[in-house]
Steps between C-alpha positions, in 0.01 A plus 500: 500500500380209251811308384708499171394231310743560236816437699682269362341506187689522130419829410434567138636815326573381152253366219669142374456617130756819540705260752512201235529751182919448522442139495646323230273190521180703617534730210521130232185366676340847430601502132408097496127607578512783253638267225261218569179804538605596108439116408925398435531180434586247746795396273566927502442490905776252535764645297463795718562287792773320404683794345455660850677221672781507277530912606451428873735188510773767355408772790508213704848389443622847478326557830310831385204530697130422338383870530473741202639771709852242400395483135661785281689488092789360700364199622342398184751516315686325693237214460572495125912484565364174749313325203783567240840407766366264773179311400547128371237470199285168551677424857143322650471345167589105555427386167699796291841365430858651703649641191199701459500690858665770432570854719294775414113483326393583213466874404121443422410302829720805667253726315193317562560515917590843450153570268331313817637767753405796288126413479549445891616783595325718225179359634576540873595880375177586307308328782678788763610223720889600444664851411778428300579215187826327568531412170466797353827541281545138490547410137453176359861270435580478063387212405710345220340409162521088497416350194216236547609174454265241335516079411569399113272258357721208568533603815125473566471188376751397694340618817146352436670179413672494875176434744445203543106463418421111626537704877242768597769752586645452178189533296349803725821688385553406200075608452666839679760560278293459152224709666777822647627466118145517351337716719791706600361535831732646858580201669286669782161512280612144390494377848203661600298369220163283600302309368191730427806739340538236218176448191576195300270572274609870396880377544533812720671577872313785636793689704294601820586871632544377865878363316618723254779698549295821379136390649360474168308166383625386166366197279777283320445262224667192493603252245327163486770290628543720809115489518537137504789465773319703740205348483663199543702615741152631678398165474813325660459732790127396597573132552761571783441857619204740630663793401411783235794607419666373159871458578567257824748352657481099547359565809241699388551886600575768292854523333768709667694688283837456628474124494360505129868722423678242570364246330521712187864530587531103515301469183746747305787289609324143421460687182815636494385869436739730606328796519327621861170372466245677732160509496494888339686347250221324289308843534808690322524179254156526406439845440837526271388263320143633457674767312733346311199284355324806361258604852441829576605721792187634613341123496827379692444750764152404546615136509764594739276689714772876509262824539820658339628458161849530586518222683412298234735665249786325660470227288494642189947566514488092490226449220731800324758273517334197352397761242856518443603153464242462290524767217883427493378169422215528272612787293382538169838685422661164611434327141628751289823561748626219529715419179563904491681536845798320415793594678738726355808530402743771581816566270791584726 
């Protein structure tokens, strides 16, 4: 009788794909290549990474196993009680001060790893790799209504005055600062600007798709003295550093955003402006002020680079309010009141 051959062999009843369709991480490397088929972003890609880790490090620590057959409303929820009660907002951040490491994050960074799960799970669902939507039900945390907070004129100054331009650090960001204000560019289109994105002759910054927000090229003009800077700036870089990029550190690689908040943070208090000054914040400075100077809405949002209008209309409670100030003090009714609105008196 010929032998076995098989004995002792693994036998193999199951397909891998039906075995691996409860794992977790199998099922994000399967949405990864779907994501990255459709022609996301790499900047898109790793948002959906990094959002992932932050859900897996909380099934981690809860100890809930990486399987979807674990996943339900439940769970997810509970992920959104974890963000609010337990998570310590900028704990890896070295260079964001104590005072500002708070418990809990931010509604809208709650929102936007909660956005990031959907389109997971939504996509692993239309795809048939997984029955049922855990976050089906899950609604979205109230985010409150802030008002935007944005730098006087003085305070501007005051902040452009504090670099300290005879240094290249100082001069690259104080070059940064005029062109964010100008431009109002995201710090992360800012950052990624080249070379070949800048035309001195036009006095234009061609926004490339590949880094804005909405994957939309824009053009930007630019006034002459930011022109100038930049091309100066351009210049400065070429005698030390082989590098396209615009924005470099002294040694000559790309900026990194965290490092660049804090030195805004030292700048405001050489300056001795005592308002949180951010990055974001010359964008929301900007744009107010585009508005209170007589621009229009529909330019501004082009200039911004917002497919929707409401994003944009934002800013127009603040320009209101300038609106405000101004008719109370420019009032034509002023000159004729003024001798008439005595007080009175009252007999008694």
């Amino acid at each position: 009788m010929p032998e076995d051959k098989r004995t002792g062999k693994h036998l193999k009843k199951q397909r891998n794909i039906i075995k691996n369709s409860d794992n977790l991480d199998f099922l994000h490397e399967k949405f990864l290549e779907i994501k990255k088929a459709e022609g996301r972003a790499e900047r898109t890609i790793k948002q959906y990474i990094e959002n992932y880790a932050f859900f897996t490090e909380y099934l981690d620590k809860r100890g809930i196993p990486r399987l979807m057959s674990a996943l339900n409303k439940d769970i997810m929820r509970g992920y959104v009680i974890y963000m609010q009660s337990e998570i310590v907002r900028y704990e890896d951040h070295r260079f964001v001060l104590d005072k500002y490491k708070t418990v809990g994050i931010k509604p809208a960074t709650i929102n936007t790893r909660l956005k990031t799960l959907r389109v997971l799970f939504n996509c692993l669902r239309k795809e048939n790799l997984i029955a049922d939507n855990p976050m089906d039900g899950v609604q979205n945390v109230k985010e409150p209504q802030e008002e935007i907070t944005v730098l006087t004129d003085d305070e501007l100054k005051q902040l452009l005055n504090a670099p300290n331009q005879r240094m290249y650090t100082g001069f690259r960001d104080y070059v940064l600062m005029v062109y964010l204000l100008d431009s109002m560019s995201r710090i992360s289109e800012a950052l990624g600007l080249k070379t070949a994105n800048f035309d001195y002759n036009t006095r234009t910054v061609t926004i490339p798709a590949t880094i804005a927000k909405n994957r939309k090229s824009r053009i930007i003009p630019l006034q002459p003295q930011t022109a100038r800077l930049l091309r100066e700036l351009i210049t400065e870089n070429k005698t030390d550093f082989d590098s396209d990029y615009i924005f470099l550190t002294n040694y000559g690689g790309p900026m990194n955003l965290s490092h660049l908040r804090q030195r805004l943070v030292d700048y405001a208090k050489r300056a001795g402006v005592k308002k949180n000054v951010h990055p974001h914040l010359f964008r929301h400075t900007a744009a107010t002020k585009f508005l209170q100077n007589g621009g229009d809405i529909r330019h501004l949002q082009k200039l911004l680079g917002h497919s929707d209008i409401r994003m944009v209309q934002r800013y127009t409670h603040l320009s209101n309010k300038s609106l405000i100030d101004q008719h109370a003090k420019y009032s034509a009714l002023n000159n004729v009141m003024g001798n008439l609105n005595k007080p009175r008196k009252t007999k008694r």
